[in-house]
mmJSON file of the N, C-alpha and C atoms, coordinates in Angstrom:
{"data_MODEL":{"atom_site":{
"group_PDB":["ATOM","ATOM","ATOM","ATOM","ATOM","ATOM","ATOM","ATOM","ATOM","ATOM","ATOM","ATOM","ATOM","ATOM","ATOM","ATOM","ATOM","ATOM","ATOM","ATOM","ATOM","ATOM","ATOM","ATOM","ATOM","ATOM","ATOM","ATOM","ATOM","ATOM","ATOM","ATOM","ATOM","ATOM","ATOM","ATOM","ATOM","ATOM","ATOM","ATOM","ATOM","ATOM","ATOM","ATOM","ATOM","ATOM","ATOM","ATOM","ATOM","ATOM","ATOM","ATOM","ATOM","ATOM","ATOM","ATOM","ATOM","ATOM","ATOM","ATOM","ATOM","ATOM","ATOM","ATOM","ATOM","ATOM","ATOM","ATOM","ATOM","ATOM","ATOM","ATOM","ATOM","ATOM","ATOM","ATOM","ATOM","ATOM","ATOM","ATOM","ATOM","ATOM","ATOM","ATOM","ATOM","ATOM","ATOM","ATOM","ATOM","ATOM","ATOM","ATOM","ATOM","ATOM","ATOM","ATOM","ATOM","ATOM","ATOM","ATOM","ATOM","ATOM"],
"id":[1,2,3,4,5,6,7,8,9,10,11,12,13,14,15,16,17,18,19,20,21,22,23,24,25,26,27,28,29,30,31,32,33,34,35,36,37,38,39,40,41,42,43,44,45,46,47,48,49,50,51,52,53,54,55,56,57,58,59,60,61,62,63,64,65,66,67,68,69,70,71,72,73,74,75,76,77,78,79,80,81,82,83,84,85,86,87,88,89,90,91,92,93,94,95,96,97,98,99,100,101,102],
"type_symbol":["N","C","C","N","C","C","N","C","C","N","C","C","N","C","C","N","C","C","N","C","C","N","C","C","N","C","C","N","C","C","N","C","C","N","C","C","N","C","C","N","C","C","N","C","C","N","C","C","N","C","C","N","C","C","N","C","C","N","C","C","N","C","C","N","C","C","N","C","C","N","C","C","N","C","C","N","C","C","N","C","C","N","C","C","N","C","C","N","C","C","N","C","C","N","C","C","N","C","C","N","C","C"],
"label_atom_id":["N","CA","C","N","CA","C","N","CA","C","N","CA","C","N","CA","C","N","CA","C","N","CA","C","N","CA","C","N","CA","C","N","CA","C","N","CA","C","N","CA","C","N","CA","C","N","CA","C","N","CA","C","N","CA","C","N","CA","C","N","CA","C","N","CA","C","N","CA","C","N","CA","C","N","CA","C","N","CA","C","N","CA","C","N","CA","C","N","CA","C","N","CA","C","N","CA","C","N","CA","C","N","CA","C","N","CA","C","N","CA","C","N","CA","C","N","CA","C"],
"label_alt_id":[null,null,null,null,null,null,null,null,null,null,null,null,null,null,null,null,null,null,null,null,null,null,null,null,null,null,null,null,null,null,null,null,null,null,null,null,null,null,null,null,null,null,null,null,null,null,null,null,null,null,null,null,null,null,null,null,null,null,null,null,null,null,null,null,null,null,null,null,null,null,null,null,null,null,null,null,null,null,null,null,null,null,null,null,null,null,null,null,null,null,null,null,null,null,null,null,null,null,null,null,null,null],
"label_comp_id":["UNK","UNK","UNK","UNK","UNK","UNK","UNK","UNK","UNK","UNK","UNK","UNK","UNK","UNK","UNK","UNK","UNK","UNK","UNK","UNK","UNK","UNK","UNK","UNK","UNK","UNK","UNK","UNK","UNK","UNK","UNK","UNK","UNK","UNK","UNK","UNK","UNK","UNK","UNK","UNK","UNK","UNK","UNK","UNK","UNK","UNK","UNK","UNK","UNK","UNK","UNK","UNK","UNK","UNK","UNK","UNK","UNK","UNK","UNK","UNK","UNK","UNK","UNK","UNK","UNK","UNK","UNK","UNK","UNK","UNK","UNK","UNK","UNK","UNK","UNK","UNK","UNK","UNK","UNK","UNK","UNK","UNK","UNK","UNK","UNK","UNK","UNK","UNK","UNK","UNK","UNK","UNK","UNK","UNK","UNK","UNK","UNK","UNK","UNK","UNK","UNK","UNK"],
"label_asym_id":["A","A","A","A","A","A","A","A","A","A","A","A","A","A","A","A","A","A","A","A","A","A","A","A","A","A","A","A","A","A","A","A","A","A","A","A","A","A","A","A","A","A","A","A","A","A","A","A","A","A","A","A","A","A","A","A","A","A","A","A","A","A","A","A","A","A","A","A","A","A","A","A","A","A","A","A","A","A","A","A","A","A","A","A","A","A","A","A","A","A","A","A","A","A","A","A","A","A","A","A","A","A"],
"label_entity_id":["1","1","1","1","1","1","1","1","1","1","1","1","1","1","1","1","1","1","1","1","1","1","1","1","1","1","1","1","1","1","1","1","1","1","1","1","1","1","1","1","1","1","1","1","1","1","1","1","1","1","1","1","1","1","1","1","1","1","1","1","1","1","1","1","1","1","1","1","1","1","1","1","1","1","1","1","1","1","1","1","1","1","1","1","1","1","1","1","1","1","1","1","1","1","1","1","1","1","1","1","1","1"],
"label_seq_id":[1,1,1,2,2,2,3,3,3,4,4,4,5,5,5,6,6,6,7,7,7,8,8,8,9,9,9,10,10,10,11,11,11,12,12,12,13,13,13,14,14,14,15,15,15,16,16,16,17,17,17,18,18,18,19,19,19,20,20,20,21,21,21,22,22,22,23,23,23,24,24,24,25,25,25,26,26,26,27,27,27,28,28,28,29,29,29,30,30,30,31,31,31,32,32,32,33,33,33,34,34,34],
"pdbx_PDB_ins_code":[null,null,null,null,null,null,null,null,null,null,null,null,null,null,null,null,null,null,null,null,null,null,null,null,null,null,null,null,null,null,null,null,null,null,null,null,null,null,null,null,null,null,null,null,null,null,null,null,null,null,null,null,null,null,null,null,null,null,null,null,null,null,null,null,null,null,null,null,null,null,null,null,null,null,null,null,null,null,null,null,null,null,null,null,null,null,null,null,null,null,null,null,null,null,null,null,null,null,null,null,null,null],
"Cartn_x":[3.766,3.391,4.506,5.004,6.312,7.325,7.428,8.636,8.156,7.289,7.015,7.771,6.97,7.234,8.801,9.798,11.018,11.739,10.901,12.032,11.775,10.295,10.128,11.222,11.199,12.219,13.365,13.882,15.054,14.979,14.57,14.345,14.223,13.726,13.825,15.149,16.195,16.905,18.438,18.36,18.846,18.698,17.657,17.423,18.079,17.875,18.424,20.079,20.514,21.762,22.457,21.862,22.306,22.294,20.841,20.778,22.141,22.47,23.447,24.416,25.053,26.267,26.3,25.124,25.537,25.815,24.846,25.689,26.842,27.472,28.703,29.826,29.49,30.248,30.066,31.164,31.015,30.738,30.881,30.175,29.15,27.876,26.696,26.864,25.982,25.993,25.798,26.099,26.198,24.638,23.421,22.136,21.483,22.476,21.184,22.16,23.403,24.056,23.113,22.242,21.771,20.275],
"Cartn_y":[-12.938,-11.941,-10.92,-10.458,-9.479,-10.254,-11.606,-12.372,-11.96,-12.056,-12.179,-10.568,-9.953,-8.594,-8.142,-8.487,-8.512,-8.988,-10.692,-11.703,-10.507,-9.736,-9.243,-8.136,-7.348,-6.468,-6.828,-7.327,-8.023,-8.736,-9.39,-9.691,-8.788,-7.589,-6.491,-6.148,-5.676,-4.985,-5.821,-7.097,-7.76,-7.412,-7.399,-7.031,-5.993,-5.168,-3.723,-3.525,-4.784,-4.33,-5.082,-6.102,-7.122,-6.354,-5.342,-4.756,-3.324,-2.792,-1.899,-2.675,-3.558,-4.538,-4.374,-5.006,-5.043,-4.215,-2.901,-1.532,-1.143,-1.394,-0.828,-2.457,-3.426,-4.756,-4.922,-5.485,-5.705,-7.342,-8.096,-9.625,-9.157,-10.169,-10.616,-11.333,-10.987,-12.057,-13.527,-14.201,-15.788,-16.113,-15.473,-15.972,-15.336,-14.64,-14.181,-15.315,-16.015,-16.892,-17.848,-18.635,-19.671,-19.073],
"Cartn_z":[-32.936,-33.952,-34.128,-32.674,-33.305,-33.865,-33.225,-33.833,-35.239,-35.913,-37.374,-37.728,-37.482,-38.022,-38.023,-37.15,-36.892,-37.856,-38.203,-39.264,-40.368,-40.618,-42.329,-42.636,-41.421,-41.505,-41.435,-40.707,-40.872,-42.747,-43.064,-44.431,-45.652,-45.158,-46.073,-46.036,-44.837,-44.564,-45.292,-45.192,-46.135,-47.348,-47.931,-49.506,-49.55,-48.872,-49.568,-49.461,-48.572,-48.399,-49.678,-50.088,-51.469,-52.416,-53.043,-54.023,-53.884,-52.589,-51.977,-53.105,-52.659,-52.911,-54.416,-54.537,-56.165,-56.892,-56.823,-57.327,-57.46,-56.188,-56.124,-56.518,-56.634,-57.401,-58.317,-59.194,-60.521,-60.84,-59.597,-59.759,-59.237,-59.514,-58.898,-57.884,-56.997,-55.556,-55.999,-54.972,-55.646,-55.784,-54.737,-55.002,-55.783,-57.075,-58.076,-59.133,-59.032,-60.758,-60.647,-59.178,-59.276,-60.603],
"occupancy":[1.0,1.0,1.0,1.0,1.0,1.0,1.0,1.0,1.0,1.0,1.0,1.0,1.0,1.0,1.0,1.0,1.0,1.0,1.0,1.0,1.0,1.0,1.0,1.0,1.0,1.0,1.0,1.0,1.0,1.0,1.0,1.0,1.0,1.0,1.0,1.0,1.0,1.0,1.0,1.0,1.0,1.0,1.0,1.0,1.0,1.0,1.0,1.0,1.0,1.0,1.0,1.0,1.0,1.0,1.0,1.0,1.0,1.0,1.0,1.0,1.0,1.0,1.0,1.0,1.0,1.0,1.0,1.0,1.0,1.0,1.0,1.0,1.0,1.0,1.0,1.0,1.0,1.0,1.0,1.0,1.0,1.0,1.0,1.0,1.0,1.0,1.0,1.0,1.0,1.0,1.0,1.0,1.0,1.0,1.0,1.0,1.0,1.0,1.0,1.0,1.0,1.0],
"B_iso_or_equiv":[0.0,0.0,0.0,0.0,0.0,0.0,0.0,0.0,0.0,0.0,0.0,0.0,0.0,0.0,0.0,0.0,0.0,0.0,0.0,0.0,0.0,0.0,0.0,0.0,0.0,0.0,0.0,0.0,0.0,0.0,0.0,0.0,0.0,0.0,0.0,0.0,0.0,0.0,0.0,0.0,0.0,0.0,0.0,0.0,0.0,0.0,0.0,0.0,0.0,0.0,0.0,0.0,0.0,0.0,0.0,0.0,0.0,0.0,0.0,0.0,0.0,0.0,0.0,0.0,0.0,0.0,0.0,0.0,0.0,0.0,0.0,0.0,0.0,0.0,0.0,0.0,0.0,0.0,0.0,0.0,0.0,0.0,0.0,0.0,0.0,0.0,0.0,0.0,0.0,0.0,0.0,0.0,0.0,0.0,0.0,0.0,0.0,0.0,0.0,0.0,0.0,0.0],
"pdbx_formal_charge":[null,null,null,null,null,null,null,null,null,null,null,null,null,null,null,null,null,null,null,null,null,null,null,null,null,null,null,null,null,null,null,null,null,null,null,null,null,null,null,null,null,null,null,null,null,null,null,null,null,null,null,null,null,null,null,null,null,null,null,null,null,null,null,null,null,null,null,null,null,null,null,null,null,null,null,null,null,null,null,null,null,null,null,null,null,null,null,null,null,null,null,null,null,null,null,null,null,null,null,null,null,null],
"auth_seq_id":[1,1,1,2,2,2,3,3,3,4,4,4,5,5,5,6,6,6,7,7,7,8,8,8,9,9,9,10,10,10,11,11,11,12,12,12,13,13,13,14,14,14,15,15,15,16,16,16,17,17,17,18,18,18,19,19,19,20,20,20,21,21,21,22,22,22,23,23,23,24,24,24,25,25,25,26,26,26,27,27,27,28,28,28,29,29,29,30,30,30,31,31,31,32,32,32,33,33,33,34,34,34],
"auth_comp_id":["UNK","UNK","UNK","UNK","UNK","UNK","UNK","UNK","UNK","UNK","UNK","UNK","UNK","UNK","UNK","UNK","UNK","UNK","UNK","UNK","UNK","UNK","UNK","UNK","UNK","UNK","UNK","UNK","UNK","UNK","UNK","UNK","UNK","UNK","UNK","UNK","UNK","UNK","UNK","UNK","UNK","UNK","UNK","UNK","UNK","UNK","UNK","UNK","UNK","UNK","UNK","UNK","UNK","UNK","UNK","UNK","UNK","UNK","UNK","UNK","UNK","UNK","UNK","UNK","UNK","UNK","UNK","UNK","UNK","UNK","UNK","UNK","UNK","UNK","UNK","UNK","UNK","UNK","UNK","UNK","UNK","UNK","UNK","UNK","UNK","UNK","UNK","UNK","UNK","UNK","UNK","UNK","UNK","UNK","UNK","UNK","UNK","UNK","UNK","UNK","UNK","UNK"],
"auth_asym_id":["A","A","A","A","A","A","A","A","A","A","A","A","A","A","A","A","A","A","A","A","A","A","A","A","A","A","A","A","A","A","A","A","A","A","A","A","A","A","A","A","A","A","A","A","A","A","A","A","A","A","A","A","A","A","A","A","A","A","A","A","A","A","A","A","A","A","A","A","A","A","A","A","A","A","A","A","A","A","A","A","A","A","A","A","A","A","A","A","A","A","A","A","A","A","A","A","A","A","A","A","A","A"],
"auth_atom_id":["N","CA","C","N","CA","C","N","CA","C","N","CA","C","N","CA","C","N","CA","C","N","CA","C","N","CA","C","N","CA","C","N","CA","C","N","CA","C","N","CA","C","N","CA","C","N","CA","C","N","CA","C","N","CA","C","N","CA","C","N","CA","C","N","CA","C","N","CA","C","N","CA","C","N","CA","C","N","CA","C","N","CA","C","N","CA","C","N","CA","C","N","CA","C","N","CA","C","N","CA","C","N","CA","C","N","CA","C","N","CA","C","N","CA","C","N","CA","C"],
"pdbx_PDB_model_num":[1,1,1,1,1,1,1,1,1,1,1,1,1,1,1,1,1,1,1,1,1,1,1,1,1,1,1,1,1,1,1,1,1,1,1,1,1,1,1,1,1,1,1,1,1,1,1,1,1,1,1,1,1,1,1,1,1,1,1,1,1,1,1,1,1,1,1,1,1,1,1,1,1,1,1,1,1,1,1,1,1,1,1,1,1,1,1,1,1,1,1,1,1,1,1,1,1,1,1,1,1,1]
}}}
């Protein structure tokens, strides 16, 4: 069960660092061209 809660955060913490990225890049990450 914590394993779970760990992967989500961890999974969030990703997101936010992609949407981070993109702001400040003028390409898109490669998993939003697909």
């Amino acid at each position: 069960m914590q394993s779970s809660v760990v992967s989500t955060r961890s999974a969030r913490n990703n997101f936010m660092l992609h949407r981070k990225e993109n702001q400040f890049s003028l390409q898109p990450p490669e998993w939003q061209q697909n």
